[in-house]
C-alpha positions as YAML, in Angstrom:
chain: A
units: angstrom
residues:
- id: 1
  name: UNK
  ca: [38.29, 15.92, 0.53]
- id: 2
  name: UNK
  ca: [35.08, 14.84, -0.63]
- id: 3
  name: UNK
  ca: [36.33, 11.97, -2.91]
- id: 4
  name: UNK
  ca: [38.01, 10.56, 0.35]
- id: 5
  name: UNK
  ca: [34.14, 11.13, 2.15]
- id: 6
  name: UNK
  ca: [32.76, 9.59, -0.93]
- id: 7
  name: UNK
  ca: [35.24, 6.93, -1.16]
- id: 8
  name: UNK
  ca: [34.67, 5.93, 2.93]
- id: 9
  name: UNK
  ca: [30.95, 5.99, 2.38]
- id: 10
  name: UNK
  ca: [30.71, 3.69, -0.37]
- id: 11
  name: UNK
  ca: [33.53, 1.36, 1.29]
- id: 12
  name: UNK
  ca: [31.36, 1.50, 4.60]
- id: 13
  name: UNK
  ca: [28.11, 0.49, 2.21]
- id: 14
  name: UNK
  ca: [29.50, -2.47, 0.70]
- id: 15
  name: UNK
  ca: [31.21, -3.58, 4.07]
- id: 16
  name: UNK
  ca: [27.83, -2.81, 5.68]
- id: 17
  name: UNK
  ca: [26.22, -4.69, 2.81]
- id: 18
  name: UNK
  ca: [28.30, -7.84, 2.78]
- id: 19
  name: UNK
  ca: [29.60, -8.16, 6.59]
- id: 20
  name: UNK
  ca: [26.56, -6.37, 8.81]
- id: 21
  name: UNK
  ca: [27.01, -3.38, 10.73]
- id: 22
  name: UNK
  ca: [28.42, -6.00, 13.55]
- id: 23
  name: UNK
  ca: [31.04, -7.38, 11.62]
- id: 24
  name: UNK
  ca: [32.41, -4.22, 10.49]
- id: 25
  name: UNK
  ca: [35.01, -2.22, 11.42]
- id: 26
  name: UNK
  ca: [36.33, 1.05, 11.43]
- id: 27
  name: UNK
  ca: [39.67, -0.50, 10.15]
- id: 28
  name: UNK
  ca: [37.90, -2.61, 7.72]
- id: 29
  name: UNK
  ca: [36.37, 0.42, 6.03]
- id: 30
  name: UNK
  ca: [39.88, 2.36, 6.35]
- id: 31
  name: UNK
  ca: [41.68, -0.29, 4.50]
- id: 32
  name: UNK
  ca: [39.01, -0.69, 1.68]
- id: 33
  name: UNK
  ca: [39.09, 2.90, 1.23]
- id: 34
  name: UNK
  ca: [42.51, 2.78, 1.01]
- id: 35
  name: UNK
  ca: [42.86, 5.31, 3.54]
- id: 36
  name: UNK
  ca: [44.19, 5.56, 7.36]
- id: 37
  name: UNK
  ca: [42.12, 5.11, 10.57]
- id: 38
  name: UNK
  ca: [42.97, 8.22, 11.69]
- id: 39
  name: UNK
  ca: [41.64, 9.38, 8.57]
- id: 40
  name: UNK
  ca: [38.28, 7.99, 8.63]
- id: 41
  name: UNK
  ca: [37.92, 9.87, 11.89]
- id: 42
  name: UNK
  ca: [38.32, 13.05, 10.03]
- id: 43
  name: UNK
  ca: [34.94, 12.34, 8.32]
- id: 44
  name: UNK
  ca: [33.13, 10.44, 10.42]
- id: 45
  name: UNK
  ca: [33.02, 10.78, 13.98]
- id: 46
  name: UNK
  ca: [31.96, 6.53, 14.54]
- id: 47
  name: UNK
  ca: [31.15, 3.83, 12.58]
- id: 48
  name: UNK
  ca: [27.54, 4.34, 14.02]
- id: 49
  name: UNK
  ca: [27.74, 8.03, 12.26]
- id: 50
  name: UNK
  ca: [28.59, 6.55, 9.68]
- id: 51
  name: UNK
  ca: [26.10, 3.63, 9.07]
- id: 52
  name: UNK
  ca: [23.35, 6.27, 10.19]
- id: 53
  name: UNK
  ca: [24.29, 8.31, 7.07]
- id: 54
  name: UNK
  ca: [24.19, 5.33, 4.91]
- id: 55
  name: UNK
  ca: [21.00, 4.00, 6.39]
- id: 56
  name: UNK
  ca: [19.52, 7.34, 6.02]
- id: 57
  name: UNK
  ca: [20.38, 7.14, 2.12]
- id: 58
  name: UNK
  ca: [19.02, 3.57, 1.38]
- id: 59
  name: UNK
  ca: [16.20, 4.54, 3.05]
- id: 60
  name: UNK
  ca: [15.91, 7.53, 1.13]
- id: 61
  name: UNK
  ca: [15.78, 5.76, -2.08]
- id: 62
  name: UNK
  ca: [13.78, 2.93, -0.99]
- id: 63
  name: UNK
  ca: [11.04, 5.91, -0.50]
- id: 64
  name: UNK
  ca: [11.51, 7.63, -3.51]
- id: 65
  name: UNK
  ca: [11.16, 4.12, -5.72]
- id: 66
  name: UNK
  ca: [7.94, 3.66, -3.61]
- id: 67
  name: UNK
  ca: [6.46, 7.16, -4.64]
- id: 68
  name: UNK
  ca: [7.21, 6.31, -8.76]
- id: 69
  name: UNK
  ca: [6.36, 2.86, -8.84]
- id: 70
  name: UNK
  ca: [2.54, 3.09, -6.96]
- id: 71
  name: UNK
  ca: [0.11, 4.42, -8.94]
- id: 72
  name: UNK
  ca: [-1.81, 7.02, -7.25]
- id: 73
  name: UNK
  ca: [-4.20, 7.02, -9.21]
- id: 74
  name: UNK
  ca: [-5.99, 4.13, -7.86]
- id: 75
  name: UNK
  ca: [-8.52, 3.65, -4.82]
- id: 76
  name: UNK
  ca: [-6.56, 4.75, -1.94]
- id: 77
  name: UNK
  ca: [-7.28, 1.06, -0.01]
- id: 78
  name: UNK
  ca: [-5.15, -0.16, -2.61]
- id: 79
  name: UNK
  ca: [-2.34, 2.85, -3.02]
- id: 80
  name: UNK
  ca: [-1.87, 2.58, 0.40]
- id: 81
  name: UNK
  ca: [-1.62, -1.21, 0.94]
- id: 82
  name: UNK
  ca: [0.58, -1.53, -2.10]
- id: 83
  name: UNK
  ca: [2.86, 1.38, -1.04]
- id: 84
  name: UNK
  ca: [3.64, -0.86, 2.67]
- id: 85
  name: UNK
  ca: [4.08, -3.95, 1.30]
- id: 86
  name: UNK
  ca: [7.18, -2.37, -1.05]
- id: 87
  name: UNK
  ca: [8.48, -0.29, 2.04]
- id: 88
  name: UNK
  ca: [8.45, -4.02, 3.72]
- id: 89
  name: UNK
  ca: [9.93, -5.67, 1.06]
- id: 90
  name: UNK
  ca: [12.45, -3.04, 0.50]
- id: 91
  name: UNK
  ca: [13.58, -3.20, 4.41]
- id: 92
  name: UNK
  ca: [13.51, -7.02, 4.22]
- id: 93
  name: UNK
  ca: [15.65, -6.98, 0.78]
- id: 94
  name: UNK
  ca: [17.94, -4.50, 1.48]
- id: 95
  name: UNK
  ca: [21.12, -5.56, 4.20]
- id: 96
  name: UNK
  ca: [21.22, -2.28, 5.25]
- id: 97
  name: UNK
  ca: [17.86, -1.31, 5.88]
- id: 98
  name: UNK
  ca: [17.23, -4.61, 7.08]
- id: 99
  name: UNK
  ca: [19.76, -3.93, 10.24]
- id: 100
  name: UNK
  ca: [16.33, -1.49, 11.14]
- id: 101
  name: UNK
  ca: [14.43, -5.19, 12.62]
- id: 102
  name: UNK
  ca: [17.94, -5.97, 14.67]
- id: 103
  name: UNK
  ca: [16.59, -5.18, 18.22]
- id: 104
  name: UNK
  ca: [19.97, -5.10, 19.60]
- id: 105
  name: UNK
  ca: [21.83, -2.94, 16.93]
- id: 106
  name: UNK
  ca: [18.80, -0.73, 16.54]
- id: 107
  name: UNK
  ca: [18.41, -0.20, 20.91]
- id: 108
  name: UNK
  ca: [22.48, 0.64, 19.81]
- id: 109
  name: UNK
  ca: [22.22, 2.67, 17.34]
- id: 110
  name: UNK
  ca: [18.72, 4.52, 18.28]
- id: 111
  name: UNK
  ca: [20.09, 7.61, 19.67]
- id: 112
  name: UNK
  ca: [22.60, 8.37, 17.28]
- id: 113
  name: UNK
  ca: [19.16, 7.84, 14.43]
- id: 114
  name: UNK
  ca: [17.43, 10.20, 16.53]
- id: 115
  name: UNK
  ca: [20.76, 13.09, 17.18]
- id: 116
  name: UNK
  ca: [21.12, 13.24, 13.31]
- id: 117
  name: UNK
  ca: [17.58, 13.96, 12.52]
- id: 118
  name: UNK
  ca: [17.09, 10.53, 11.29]
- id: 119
  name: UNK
  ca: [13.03, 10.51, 11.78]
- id: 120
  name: UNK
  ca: [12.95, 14.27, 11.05]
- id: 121
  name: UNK
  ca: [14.95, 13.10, 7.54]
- id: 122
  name: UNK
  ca: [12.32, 9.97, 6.77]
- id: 123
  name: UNK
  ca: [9.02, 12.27, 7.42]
- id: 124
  name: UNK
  ca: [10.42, 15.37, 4.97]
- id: 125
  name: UNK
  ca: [10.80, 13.00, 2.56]
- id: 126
  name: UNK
  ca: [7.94, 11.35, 2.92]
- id: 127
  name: UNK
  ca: [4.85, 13.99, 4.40]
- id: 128
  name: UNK
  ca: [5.26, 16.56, 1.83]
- id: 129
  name: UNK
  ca: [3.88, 13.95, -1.04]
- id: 130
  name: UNK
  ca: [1.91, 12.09, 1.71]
- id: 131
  name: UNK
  ca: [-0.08, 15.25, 2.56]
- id: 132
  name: UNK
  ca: [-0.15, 16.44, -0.84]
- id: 133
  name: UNK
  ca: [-1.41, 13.14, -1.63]
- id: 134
  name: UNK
  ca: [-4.33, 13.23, 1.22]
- id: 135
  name: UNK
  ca: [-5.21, 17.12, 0.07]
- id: 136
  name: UNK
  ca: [-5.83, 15.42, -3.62]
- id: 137
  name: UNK
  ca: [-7.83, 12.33, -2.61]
- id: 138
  name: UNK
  ca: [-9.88, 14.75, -0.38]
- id: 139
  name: UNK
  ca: [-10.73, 17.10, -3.39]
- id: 140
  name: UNK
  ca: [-11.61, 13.99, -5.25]
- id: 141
  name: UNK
  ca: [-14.17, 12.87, -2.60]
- id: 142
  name: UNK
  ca: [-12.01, 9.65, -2.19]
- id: 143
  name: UNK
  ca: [-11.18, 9.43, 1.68]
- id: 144
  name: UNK
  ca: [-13.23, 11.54, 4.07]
- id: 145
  name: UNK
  ca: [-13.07, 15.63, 4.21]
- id: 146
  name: UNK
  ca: [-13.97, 15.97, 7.96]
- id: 147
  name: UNK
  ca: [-10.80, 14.93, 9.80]
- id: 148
  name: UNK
  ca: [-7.68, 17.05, 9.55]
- id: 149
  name: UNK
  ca: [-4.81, 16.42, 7.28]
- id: 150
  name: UNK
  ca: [-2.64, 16.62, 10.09]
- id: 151
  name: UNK
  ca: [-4.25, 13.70, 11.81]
- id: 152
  name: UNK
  ca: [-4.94, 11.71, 8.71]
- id: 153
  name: UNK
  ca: [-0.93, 12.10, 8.23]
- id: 154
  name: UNK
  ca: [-0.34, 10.96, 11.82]
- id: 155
  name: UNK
  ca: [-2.34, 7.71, 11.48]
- id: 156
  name: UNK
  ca: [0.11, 6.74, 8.13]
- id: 157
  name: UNK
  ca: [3.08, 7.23, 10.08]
- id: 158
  name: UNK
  ca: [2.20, 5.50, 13.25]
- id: 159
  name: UNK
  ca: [2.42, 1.92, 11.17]
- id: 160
  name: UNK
  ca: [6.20, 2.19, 10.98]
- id: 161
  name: UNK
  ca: [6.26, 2.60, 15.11]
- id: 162
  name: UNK
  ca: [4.29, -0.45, 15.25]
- id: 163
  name: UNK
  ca: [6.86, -2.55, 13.33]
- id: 164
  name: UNK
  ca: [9.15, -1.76, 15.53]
- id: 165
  name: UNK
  ca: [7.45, -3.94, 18.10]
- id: 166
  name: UNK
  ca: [6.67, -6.75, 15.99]
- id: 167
  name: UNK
  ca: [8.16, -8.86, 18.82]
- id: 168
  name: UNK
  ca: [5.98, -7.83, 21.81]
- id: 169
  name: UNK
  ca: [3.01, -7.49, 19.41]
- id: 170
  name: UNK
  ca: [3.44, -11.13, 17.80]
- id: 171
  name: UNK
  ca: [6.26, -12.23, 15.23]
- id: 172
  name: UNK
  ca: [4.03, -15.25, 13.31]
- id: 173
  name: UNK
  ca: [1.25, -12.83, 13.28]
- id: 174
  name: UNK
  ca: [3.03, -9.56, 12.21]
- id: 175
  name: UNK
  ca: [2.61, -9.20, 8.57]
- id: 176
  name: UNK
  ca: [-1.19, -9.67, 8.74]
- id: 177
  name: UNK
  ca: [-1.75, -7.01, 11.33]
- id: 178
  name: UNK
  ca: [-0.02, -4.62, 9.56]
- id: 179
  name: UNK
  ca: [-2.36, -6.04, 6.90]
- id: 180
  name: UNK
  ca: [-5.40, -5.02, 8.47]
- id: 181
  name: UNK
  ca: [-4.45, -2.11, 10.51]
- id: 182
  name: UNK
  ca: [-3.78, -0.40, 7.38]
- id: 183
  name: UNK
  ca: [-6.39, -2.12, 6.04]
- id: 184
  name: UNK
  ca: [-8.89, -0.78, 8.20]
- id: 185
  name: UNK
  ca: [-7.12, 3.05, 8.82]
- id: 186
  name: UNK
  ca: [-7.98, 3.31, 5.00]
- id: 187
  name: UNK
  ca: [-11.63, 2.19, 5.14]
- id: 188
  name: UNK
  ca: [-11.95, 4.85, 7.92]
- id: 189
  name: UNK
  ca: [-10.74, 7.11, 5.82]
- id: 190
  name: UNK
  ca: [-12.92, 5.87, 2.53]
- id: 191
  name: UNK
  ca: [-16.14, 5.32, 4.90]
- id: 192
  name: UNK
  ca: [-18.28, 8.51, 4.18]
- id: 193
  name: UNK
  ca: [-21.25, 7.66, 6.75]
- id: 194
  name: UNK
  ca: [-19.29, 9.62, 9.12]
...
């Protein structure tokens, strides 16, 4: 049974991949897997269940390349700033992931992201080595010891809500203020005349 959830997964990536999460089908992904329809229901309950899982995955890995290829080591300014720009490039380069910046699928698909713990999944991943990373920088006198880790954490993952309204906010001007708001969080954070 798990082959055939296996098998429909990776059928539904490549579709995903190749055709967009609009041009797929649940019958596409049945016949690729070599399966029935009726079949793929047993698994999955949608093709929006479905893509969520797979989403949740790429975006999974995308995270975990992030956290071995930054060095964090270096001056946070720069950790920080370098750590974005691969999370954007990775979203950009990635069909899947990309599907994030359609405003119509995402409005679509936005409750089913939220039902199966899709931001709950993205911030476990991610806080645990986030937080362990502010707890370090603070011991090393490199970002400021007087605000809570809590609320340093809450300022890193409030840039990811404000991509999601690129549009409203300014498309030509977009990647620079996401430029300079992180940017400017970090020399907060590094700014010890507080």
């Amino acid at each position: 049974m798990e082959d055939k959830k296996a098998d429909i997964f990776n059928c539904g990536k490549k579709l995903f991949s190749s055709k967009g999460f609009k041009d797929t089908n649940v019958s596409n992904i049945a016949k690729m897997a070599g399966i029935a329809v009726g079949t793929f229901y047993n698994y999955y309950s949608s093709k929006e269940k479905l893509f969520i899982e797979i989403y949740l995955k790429e975006n999974e890995k995308l995270k975990k390349s992030i956290m071995e290829s930054v060095d964090m080591d270096n001056d946070p300014i720069k950790v920080v700033k370098e750590a974005i720009a691969i999370n954007l490039n990775g979203m950009h380069s990635n069909p899947i992931l990309k599907e994030w910046y359609n405003r119509d699928l995402f409005s679509k698909l936005e409750k089913e992201f939220y039902e199966e713990g899709g931001i709950e999944s993205i911030y476990e991943l991610t806080n645990s080595s986030i937080a362990e990373l502010i707890r370090k920088w603070k011991t090393e006198k490199k970002i400021r010891d007087d605000l809570d880790d809590e609320f340093i954490l809450s300022l890193f993952n409030s840039v990811p809500y404000i991509e999601i309204h690129k549009e409203e906010i300014g498309i030509h001007h977009f990647p620079q203020i996401i430029d300079y708001l992180v940017e400017f969080i970090m020399k907060g954070l590094t700014d010890f005349r507080k």
